[in-house]
C-alpha positions in Angstrom: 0.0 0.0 0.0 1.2 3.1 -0.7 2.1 6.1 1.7 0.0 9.3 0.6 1.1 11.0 4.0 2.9 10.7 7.4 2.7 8.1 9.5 0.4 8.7 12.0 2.4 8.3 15.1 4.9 10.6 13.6 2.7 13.9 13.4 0.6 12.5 16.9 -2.4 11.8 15.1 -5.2 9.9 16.7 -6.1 8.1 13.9 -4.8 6.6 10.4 -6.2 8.3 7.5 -3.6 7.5 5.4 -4.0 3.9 6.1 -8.0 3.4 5.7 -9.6 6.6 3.9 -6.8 7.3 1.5 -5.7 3.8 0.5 -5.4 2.9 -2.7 -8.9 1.4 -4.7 -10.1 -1.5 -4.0 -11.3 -3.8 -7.1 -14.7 -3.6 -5.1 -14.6 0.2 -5.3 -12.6 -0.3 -8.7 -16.1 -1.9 -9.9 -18.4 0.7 -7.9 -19.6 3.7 -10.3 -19.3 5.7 -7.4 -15.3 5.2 -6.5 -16.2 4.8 -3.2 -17.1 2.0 -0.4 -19.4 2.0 2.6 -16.3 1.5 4.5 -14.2 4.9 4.0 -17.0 6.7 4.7 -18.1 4.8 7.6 -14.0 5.1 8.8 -14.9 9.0 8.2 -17.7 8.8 10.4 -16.3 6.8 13.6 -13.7 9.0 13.6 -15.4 12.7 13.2 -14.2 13.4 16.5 -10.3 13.5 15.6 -10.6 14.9 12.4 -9.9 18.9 12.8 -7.2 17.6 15.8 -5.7 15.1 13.5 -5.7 17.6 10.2 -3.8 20.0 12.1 -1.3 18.5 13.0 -0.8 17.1 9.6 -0.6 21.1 8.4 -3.1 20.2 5.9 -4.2 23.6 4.1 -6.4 22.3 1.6 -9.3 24.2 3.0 -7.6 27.4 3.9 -6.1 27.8 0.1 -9.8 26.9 -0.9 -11.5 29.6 1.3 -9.2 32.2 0.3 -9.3 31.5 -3.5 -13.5 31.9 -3.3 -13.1 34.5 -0.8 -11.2 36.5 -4.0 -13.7 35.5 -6.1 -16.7 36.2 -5.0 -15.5 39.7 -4.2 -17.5 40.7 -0.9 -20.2 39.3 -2.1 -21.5 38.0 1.5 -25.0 36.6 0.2 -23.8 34.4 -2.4 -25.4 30.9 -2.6 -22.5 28.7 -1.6 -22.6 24.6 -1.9 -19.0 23.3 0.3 -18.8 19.8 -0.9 -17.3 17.1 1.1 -17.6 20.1 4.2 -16.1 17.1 6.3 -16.2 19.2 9.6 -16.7 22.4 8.2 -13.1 23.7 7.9 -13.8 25.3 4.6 -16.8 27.5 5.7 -14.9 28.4 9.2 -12.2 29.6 7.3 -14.2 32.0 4.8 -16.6 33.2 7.8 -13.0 33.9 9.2 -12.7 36.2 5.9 -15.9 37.7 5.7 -19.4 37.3 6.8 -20.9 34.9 4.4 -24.3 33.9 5.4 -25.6 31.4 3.1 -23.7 28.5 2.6 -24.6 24.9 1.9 -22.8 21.9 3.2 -22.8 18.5 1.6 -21.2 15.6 3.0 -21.4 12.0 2.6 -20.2 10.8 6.2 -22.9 11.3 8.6 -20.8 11.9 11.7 -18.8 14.1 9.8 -21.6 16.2 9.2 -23.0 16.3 12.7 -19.6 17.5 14.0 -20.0 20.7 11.2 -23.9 20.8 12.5 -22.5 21.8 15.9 -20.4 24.5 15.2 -23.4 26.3 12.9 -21.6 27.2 10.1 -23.9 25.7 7.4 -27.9 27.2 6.1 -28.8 23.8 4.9 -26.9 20.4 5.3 -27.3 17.4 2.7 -25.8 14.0 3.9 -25.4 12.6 0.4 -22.5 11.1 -1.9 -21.9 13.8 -4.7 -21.7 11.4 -8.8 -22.5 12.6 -11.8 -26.4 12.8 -12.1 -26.7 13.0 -8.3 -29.9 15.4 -8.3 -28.3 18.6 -7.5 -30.7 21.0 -9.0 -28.6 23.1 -11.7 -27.9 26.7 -11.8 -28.5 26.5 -7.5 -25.6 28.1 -6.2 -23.6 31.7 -6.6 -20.2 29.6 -5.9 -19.3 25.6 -5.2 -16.3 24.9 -3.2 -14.7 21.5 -2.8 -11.1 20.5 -0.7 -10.3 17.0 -1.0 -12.6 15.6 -2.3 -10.8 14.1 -5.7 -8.7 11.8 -3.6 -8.5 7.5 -4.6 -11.8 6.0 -3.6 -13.5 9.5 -3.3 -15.4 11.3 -6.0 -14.7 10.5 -9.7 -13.2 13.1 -12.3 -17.1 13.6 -13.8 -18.2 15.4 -10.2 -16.6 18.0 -12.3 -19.6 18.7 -15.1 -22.2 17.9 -11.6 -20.6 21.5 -10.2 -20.9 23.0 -13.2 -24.3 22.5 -13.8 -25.2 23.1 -10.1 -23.6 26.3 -10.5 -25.6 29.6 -11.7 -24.5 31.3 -14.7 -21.7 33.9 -13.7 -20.5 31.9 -10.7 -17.3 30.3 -9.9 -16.4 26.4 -8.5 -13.0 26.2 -6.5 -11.2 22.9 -6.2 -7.7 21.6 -4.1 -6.7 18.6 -4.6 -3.3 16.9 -4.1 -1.4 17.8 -7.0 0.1 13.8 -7.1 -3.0 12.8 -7.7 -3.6 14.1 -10.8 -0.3 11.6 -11.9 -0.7 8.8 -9.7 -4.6 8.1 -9.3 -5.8 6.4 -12.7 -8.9 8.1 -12.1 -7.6 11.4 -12.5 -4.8 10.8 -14.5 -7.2 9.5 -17.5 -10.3 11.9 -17.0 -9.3 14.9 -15.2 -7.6 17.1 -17.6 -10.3 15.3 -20.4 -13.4 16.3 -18.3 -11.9 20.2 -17.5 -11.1 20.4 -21.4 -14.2 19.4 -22.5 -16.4 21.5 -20.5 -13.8 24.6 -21.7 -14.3 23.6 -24.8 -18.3 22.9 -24.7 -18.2 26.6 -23.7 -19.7 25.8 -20.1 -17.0 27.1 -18.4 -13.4 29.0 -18.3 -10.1 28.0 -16.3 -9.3 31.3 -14.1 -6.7 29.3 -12.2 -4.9 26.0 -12.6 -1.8 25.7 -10.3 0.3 23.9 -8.0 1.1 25.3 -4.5 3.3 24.2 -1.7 2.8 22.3 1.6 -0.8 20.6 1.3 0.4 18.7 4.0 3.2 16.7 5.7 4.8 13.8 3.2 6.2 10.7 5.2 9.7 11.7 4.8 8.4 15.5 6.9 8.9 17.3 3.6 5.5 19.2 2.4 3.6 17.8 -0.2 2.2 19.6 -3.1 -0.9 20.5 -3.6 -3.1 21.8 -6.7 -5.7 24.9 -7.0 -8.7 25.3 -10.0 -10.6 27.3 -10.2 -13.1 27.9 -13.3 -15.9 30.4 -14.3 -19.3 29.4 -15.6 -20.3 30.7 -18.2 
């Protein structure tokens, strides 16, 4: 199996994420239109508790690169419709209320204990305990801004999610997405479709790429040294 981050006992983390959630696929999951298994999420779930403990002390900045990018974005725009999918805990939407007083975000969220941990802190308008695939019933042209951090990780949500925020997204409105930048080289998943999918909606005139770059220190690597990770962030048209 390989080793996507630090050992757990060498950050102090309570519990293994690298070893259960981001493990490579499964043929099970391999098989599963969804990418995903009952199991990760209900790993996700038992361990709600530890996540925000555990996450820092990995240094993992998905969600604070994520907040920032939409907090550019969206330009004090305070009442945009946000959707935060995968919200996890609710890192992403206590980082942009840390920017700015946002008052209507959405959070989405497949792991139910997950979900009841971002519940408590009130961050969220509306919460949906769902898994987010292509043709998942989001109602289109919903929401101002989407935000995901995460999210496109082995045995998580497939490269196709992609045209699902797009079409949940209004006309005019932006999607932000961080991702481990490895991934996009080492996870078939991505590797094959993720480039194809952004290209093709570019080029179906649905949206436009605004940013598409690697940054520093997602998190800590095994060895100590950061891991990159990788910012989009697109523009529907």
């Amino acid at each position: 199996m390989a080793e996507f981050t630090a050992a757990p006992e060498t950050v102090g983390a309570s519990s293994d994420w690298s070893g259960n959630v981001l493990a490579p696929l499964s043929e099970k999951e391999l098989e599963n239109q969804k990418f995903t298994s009952t199991d990760r999420i209900q790993f996700y779930s038992d361990h709600a508790k530890n996540y925000d403990q555990d996450m820092a002390k990995y240094s993992f900045t998905g969600p604070d690169v994520a907040a920032d990018a939409l907090h550019q974005v969206l330009n004090g725009e305070y009442d945009a419709k946000i959707l935060d999918v995968g919200c996890g805990t609710g890192r992403v939407a206590e980082l942009l209320l840390k920017l700015g007083p946002y008052s209507n975000i959405d959070g989405l969220e497949a792991a139910e204990g997950m979900l009841e941990v971002a519940r408590q802190k009130g961050l969220y308008k509306n919460t949906m305990c769902q898994y987010l695939c292509l043709g998942s019933g989001l109602e289109q042209g919903t929401y101002d801004a989407i935000v995901s951090s995460g999210t496109f990780v082995a045995g998580h949500m497939k490269s196709d999610c992609l045209i699902e925020l797009c079409n949940a997204t209004k006309s005019g409105g932006y999607i932000v997405v961080t991702m481990r930048h490895e991934h996009l080289e080492t996870v078939d998943e991505y590797k094959q479709n993720m480039r194809p999918t952004i290209n093709q909606l570019t080029s179906e005139n649905k949206w436009k790429v605004v940013k598409d770059q690697r940054f520093p220190n997602w998190c800590y690597g095994k060895d100590g040294q950061g891991i990159d990770g990788h910012l989009f962030v697109f523009h529907k048209d």
